[in-house]
C-alpha positions in Angstrom: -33.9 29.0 20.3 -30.5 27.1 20.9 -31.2 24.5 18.0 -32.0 27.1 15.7 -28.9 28.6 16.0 -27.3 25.1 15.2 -28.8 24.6 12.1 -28.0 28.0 10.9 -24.3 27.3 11.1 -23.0 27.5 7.5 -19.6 25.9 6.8 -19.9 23.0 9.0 -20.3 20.1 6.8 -17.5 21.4 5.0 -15.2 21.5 7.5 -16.9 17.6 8.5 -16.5 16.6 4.8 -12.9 17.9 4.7 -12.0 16.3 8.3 -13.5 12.9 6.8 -10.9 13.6 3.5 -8.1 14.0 5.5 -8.4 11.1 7.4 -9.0 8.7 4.3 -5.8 10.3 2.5 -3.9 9.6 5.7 -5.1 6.0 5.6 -4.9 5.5 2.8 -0.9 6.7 2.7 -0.4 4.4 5.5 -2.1 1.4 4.0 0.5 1.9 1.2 3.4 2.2 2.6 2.8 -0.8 4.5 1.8 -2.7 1.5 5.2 -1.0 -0.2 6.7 -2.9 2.6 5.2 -5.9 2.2 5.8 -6.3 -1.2 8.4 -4.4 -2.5 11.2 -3.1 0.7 11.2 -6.6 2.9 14.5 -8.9 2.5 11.8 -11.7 2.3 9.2 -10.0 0.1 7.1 -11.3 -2.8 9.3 -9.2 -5.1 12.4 -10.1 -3.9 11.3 -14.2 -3.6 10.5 -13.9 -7.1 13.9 -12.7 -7.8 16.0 -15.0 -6.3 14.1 -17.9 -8.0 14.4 -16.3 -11.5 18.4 -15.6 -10.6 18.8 -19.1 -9.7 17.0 -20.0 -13.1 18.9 -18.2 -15.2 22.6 -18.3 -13.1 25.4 -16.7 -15.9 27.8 -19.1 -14.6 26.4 -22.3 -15.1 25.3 -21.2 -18.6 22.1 -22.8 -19.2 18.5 -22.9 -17.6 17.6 -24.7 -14.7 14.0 -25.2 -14.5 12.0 -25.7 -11.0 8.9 -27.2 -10.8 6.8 -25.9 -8.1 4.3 -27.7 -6.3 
């Protein structure tokens, strides 16, 4: 009689399905902000490594191009 009464409870999954929602938002809002600071926020990020090499390039007061090649 117990397990009957179980599997007449209506609303259940949703609450499950919304539980499992939340929880992927939530990672997945960490997982960014942790990539954000990984690539974009960090002194010695990708972004900001790209930067410097392109300001070094194209430096205003030496007034031409230096080229790198990178191995």
């Amino acid at each position: 009689m117990r397990v009957l009464f179980l599997l007449r409870e209506k609303g259940q999954t949703s609450v499950e399905y919304l539980l499992v929602v939340a929880v992927a938002v939530s990672m997945c809002v960490t997982f960014f902000k942790k990539f954000q600071g990984y690539l974009l926020d960090n002194p010695n990020s990708y972004m900001n490594g790209q930067k410097a090499f392109y300001q070094k390039m194209f430096d205003p007061q030496l007034k031409y191009k230096r080229f790198y090649l990178r191995r």
